[in-house]
Structure formats: C-alpha cells, structure tokens
C-alpha positions in Angstrom: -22.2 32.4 40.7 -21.7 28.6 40.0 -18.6 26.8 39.6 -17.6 23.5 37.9 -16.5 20.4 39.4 -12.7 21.5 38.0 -13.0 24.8 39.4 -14.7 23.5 42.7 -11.9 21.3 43.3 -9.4 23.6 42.4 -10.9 25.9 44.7 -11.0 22.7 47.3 -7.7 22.0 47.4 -6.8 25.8 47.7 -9.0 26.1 50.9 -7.3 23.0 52.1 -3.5 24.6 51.5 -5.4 27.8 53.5 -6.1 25.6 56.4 -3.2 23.8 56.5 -1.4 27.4 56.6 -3.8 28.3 59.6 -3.4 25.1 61.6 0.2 25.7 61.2 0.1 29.6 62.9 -2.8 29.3 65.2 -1.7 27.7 68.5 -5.3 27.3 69.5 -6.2 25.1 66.2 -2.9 23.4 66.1 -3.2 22.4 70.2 -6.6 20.8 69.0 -5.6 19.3 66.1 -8.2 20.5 63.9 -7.5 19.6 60.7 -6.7 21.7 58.1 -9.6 20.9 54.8 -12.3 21.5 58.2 -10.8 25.2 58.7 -10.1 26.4 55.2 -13.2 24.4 54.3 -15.3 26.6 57.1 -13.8 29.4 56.0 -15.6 29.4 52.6 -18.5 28.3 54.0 -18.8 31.4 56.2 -17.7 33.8 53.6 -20.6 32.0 51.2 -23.6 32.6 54.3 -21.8 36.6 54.7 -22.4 36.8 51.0 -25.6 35.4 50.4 -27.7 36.4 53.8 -26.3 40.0 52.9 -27.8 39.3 49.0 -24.5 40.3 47.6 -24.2 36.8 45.5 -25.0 33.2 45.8 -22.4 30.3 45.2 -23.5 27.6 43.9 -20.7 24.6 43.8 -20.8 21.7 41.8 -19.2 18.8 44.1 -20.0 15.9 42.1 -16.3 14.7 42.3 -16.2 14.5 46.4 -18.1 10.8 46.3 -14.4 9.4 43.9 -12.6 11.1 46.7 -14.8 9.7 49.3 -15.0 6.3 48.4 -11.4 6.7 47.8 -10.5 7.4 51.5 -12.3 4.6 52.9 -10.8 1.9 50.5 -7.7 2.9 51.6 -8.5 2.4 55.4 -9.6 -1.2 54.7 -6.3 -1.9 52.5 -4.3 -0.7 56.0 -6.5 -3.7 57.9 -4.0 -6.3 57.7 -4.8 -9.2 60.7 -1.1 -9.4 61.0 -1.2 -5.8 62.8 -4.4 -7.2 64.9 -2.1 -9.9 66.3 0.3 -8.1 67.8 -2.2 -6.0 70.4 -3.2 -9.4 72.1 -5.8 -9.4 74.1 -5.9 -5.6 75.3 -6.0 -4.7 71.9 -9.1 -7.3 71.8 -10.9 -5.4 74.9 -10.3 -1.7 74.0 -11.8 -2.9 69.9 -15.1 -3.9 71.8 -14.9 -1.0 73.9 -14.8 1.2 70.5 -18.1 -1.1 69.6 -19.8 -0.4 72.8 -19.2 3.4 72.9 -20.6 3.2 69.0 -24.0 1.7 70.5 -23.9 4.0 72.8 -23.5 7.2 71.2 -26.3 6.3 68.9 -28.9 5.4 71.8 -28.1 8.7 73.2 -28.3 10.7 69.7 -31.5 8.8 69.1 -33.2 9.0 72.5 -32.0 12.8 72.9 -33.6 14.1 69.7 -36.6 11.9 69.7 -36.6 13.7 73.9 -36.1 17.5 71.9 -39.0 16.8 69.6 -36.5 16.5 66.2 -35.9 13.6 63.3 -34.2 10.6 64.6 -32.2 10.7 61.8 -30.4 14.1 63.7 -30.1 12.3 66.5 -27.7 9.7 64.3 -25.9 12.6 62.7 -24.9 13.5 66.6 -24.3 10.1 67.7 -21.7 7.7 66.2 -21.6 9.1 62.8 -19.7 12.2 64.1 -18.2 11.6 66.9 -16.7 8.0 67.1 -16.9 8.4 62.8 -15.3 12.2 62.9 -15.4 14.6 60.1 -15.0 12.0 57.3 -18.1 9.5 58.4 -20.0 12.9 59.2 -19.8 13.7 55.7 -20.0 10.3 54.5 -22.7 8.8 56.0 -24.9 12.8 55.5 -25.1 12.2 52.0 -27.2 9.0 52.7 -29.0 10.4 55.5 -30.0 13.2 53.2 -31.1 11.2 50.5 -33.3 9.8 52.9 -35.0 13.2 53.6 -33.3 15.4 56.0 -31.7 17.8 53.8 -29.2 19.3 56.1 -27.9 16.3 57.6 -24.2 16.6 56.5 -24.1 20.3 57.7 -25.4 19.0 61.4 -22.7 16.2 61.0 -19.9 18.5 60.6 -20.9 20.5 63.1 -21.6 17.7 65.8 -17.9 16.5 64.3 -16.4 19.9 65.3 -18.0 20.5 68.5 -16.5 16.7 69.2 -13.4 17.3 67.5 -12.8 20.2 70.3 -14.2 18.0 73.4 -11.8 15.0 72.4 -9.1 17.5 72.6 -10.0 19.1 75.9 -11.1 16.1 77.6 -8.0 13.6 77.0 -4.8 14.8 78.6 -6.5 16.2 81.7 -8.9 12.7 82.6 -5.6 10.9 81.9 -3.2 13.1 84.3 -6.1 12.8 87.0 -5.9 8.9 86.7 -1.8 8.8 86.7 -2.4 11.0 89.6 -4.8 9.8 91.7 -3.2 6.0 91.0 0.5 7.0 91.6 0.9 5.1 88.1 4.5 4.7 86.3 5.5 3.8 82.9 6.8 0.3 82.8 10.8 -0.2 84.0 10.7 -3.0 80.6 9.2 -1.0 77.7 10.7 -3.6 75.2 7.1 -4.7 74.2 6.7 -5.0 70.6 5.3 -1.9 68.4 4.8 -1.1 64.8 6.8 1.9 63.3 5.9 2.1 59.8 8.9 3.1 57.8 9.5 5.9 55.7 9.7 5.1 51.6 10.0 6.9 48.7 7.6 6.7 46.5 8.5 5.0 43.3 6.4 5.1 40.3 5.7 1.6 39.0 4.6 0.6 42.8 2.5 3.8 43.3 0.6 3.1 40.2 -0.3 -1.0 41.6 -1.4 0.9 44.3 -4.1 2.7 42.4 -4.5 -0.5 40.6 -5.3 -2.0 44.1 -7.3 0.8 45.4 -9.2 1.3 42.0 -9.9 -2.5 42.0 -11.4 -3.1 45.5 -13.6 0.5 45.1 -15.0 -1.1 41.7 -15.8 -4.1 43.5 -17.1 -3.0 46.3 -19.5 -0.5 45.0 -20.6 -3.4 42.8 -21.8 -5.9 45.2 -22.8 -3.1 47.5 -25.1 -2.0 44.9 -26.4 -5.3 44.6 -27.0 -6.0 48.3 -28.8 -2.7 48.6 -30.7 -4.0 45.9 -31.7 -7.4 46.9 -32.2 -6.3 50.3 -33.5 -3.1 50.3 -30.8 -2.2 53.2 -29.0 0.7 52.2 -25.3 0.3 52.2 -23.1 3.4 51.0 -20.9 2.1 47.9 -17.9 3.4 49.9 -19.0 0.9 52.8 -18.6 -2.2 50.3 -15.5 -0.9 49.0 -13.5 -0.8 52.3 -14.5 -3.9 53.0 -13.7 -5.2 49.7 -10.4 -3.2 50.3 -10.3 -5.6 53.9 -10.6 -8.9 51.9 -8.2 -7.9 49.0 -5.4 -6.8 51.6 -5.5 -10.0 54.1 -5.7 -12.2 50.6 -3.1 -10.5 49.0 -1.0 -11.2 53.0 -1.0 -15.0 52.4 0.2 -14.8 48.7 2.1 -11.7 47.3 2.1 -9.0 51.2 5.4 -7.7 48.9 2.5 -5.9 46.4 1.2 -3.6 49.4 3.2 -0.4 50.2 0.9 1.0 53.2 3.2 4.0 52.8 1.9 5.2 49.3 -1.7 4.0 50.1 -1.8 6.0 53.5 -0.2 9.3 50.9 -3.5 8.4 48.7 -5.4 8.1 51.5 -4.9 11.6 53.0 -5.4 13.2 49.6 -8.2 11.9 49.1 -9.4 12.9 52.8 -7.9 16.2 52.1 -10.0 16.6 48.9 -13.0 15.0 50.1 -13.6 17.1 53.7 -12.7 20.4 51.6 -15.4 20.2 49.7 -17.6 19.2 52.1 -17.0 21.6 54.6 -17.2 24.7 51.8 -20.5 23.2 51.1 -22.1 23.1 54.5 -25.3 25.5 54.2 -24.7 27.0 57.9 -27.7 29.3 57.9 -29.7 25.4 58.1 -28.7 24.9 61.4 -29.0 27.7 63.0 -32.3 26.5 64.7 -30.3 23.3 65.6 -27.5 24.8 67.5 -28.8 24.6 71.4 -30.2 20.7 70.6 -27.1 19.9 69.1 -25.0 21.0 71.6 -26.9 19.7 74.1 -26.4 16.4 72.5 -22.9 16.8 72.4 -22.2 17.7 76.1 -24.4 14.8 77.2 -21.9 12.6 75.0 -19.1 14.0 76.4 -20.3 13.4 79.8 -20.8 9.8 79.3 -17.3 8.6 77.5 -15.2 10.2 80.1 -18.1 8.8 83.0 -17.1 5.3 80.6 -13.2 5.8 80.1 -12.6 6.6 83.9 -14.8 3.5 85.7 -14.8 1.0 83.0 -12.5 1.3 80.6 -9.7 2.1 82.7 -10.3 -0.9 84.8 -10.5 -3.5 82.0 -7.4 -2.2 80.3 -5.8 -2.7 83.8 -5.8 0.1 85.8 -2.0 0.7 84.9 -0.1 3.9 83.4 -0.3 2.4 79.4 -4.5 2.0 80.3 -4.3 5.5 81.7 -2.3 6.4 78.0 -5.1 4.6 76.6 -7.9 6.3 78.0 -6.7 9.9 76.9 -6.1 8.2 73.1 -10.3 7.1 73.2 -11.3 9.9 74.1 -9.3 11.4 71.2 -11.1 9.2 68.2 -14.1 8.9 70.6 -15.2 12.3 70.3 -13.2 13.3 66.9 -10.4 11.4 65.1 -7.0 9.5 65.4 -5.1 12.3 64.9 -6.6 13.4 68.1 -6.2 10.4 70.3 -2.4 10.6 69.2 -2.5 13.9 70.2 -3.5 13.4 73.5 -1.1 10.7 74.0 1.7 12.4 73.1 0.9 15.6 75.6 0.8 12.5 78.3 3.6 10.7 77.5 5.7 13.7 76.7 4.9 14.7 80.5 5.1 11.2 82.4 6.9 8.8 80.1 6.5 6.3 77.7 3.4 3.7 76.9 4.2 1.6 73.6 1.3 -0.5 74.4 -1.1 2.8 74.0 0.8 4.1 70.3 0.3 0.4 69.2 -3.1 -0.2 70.2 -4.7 3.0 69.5 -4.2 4.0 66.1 -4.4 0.6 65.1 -8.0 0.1 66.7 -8.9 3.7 65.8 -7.9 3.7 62.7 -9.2 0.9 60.6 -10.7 -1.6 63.4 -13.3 0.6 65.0 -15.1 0.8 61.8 -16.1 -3.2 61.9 -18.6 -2.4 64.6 -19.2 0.9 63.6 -20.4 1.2 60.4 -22.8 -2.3 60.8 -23.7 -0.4 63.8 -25.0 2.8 62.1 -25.9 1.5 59.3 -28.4 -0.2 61.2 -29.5 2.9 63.1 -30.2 4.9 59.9 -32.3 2.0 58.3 -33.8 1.6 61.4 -35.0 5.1 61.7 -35.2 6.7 57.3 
C-alpha cells in the first residue's frame, strides 16, 4: 500500500495530534517529556513492522516533503540566535556554551571508539554519539539522512532510537544528580534573585508580520542551501543544506539587529518552528524500519549507558565546579543533563521539578535554553560534521 506525499503528511500530522493526545494522558510520557510526533510517530511505525513481519501488507510512504520541514526547523533556530540574548548570560553563560562543546567531542569519541570496540560502522557509533543525544530527535533524523546517503542504510532508525533511549536517561538522570548536589552542599537559592532574565512575551499573531516571517525564513533557507551546496561542491565536505541555512538564518537575524530588530517577531518564528518540528519528526519516526535494528539493540544500548555514565561523572565533578558550586550551578546541572542526553524541553523540565522543590534559579532558566537551544549547535554541528566526513 503506498501513500503520497499529501496523504503522508496528512497522515503525519494526524499521528502527531495522536501523540500529543497521549503525552497529555499518560503520566509516564508526560513526566519524561517525550514529545508528542516521537510517540504517535512510533506508533505507526510499530503498527507498519506488526503488519508487514505478519505479511498482512506493506506500507510504503512517500516522505519527500520532510527535508522543506526539516530545513525549515533549523532556519528557524538560527533566526532565534540574536548576540543580544548571548550578552546577557556573561561569563557563566560563556563556560556552560563550551561545556555543551566539550560534551559534543565527547560523546562522539565515545560513539566512535565504542562501535569501532563492538566490531560495527563508525558511522553507528556517530548516530549514538552527539548526533542523538546532545542533537536529540531532530539532529537524529537530520543528520541520518546524510549518514545514509553515505551507506548505512538504517542510520536514521538507530538515531531515533539512541535519541529515545537518551531522551528517557536525560529525564531520569536530572532532578535526582541535582537534589544530591543541593543536598550534599547545603545549597540555597540566592536571598537577591533580581538578576536579569528574558521572558519572551506573548503576541498575537498578525498576518502581514507572519508572512515577513516566511519571507525571512524562506530567504535565509534559499540562501543557505545555496552556498551550502556550493561549499560541498568545491570542497568535497559534505554540509547538509539545512546546516547552511541556519547559519544563513544566524547572519540574517544579528544583521537585521543592527538595522530594522523591529522586522523579527521570535514569537511567530518559534510557532513556525515547532510546526515544522512537529511535521518533520512525524514523519520520520512513522518511517523508522524497526525490524533494521533489531540486531543493534544490546550495542546500542550499551553505548547509551556508557554515555550516560560519563555526563553525570562530567556534570557532578566538573561542571558543577566551574559554574560555581552554588544552587543556580546545581539548577544548571539537572538542565545539561536534560538537552545533554535529549532536548531543551527536557533540561526545562528537569529544572522546573528542582526549582519547584527548592526555589528559584533565574540564572539556570536564562542560560539553559538559551545555550541549549540555538548556541550548542556552533560547536555541535562543525563538530559532527567533521566526525561523519571523517569516518563516510
């Protein structure tokens, strides 16, 4: 049975409303913070392997529209990286960005070193490393496309699954290391919380400023994918189109900050944005060929728990110390390992279990999303980028 790239992403968004729904009901995937287009998403992905391995029919989905959505979602990440923002962190904003770096390195020697250790492609070892855990869902899905073009044909399926396994970790991990530090330390909020922090303002979205919005999005994606093109081209390097177009998007936003900032409304790009993630990880996910992996589930795993391991080893004894050992570094710590092992949504997450329990940290809701948000890509995706040429 095949579908159309109209009915598939018909059929994506209704999987996505079905997760949503879920998420919503299910304590177990709402106190994770799973997100929604990864559970409906599954969902058809499991009913597709029940229906095929039992020979009843084979679905065959035509996806050709989830690269648009993609390259969609990360344009709009680099239009949300205004320097302004970066300012206001100061200095610990400065230490826990290159702590995001390091733990990218690190997660890719291990991925690397682990499957080359296992007696399996490099290239899985990426998959497990950076790409899905530090990268999430989104860059596990992103970045598998490339991979597979290079020759490991199940690459996004491992990437989603390495995603998920992380996704789960990062949730399990991050309120408990953080309540053992505020323990152990007899740590406090701070009596002064009047440090400065962003709260982005609710709008209505308005039709003549939605639509520049597309103009701006549409703009830096056509650029981007342009010059990426060509840089692949003279260079041999491959570099994803939707890498050139969120940094296009980067330029184009801090530009557009000296001359007209009025033209950006981060509120209806950030509405864009999570369509188009919505979109994009729905049809994905119902996509993933599950019964590909099966011989991969011990080593992946495997990989997995030794990554676990080492950020909470790096959050306790490193980066707790250089954020200063303090209750908003403690706040901190439960936030990286959030969008360390799986996503932003996570590290907020985790923060707000913490803070809900011991008290405030404006310093950690200012910092962390804006470093695991947008920032943490700057060294990650040179980073991996590197690692996949390295090893294709």
């Amino acid at each position: 049975m095949e579908f159309n790239q109209i009915s598939t992403l018909c059929i994506a968004v209704l999987m996505f409303l079905v997760g949503d729904a879920l998420v919503n009901r299910v304590g177990v995937l709402n106190r994770f913070c799973i997100p929604a287009p990864v559970v409906g998403g599954l969902i058809f992905a499991i009913a597709v392997t029940v229906l095929k391995s039992s020979g009843i029919v084979s679905i065959v989905l035509d996806t050709s529209l989830q690269s648009l959505f993609m390259v969609t979602f990360f344009t709009t990440i680099g239009l949300g990286a205004s320097f302004k923002l970066i300012k206001l962190g100061g200095k610990l904003l400065v230490i826990y960005w290159l702590m995001c770096g390091f733990l990218a390195l690190a997660q890719n020697v291990i991925g690397v070193s682990l499957a080359s250790l296992l007696g399996i492609h490099p290239l899985i070892g990426v998959m497990a490393g950076a790409v899905s855990m530090e990268g999430g869902h989104g860059a596990a899905a992103a970045y598998g496309q490339t991979v597979e073009s290079l020759g490991i044909p199940s690459a996004v399926t491992i990437g989603l699954a390495a995603a998920t396994f992380g996704l789960v970790a990062g949730g399990l991990v991050g309120g408990p290391v953080a309540q053992y530090l505020i323990r152990k330390n007899g740590l406090t909020p701070a009596a002064d919380e009047s440090e400065e922090y962003v709260n982005a303002e609710k709008q209505e979205v308005a039709y003549h400023s939605f639509m520049t919005q597309v103009f701006l999005i549409t703009f830096c994606m056509a650029v981007g994918v342009f010059f990426g093109d060509l840089f692949s081209k003279w260079t041999g390097f491959v570099l994803p189109g939707y890498v050139g177009a969120m940094f296009a998007a980067v330029v184009v936003r801090n530009i557009i900050d000296r001359l007209r900032p009025a033209w950006v409304n981060m509120h209806e790009i950030n509405l864009i944005g999570d369509v188009s993630l919505a979109v994009f990880l729905s049809m994905a996910l119902m996509s993933v060929k599950l019964w590909e992996i099966a011989d991969l589930a011990l080593p992946l795993l495997l990989i997995v728990f030794v990554q676990v391991v080492f950020i909470v080893t790096l959050a306790i004894f490193v980066l707790f110390r250089v954020l200063g050992k303090n209750f908003d570094a403690a706040v901190m710590v439960s936030g990286f390992l959030g969008h360390g092992l799986g996503a932003t949504p996570n590290a907020m997450a985790n923060m707000g279990a913490v803070t809900e329990k011991f008290g405030p940290s404006r310093k950690a809701f200012l910092i962390v999303p804006i470093a695991g948000a947008f920032l943490i890509d700057v060294f990650g995706m040179p980073i991996i980028i590197t690692t996949i040429n390295m090893f294709k």
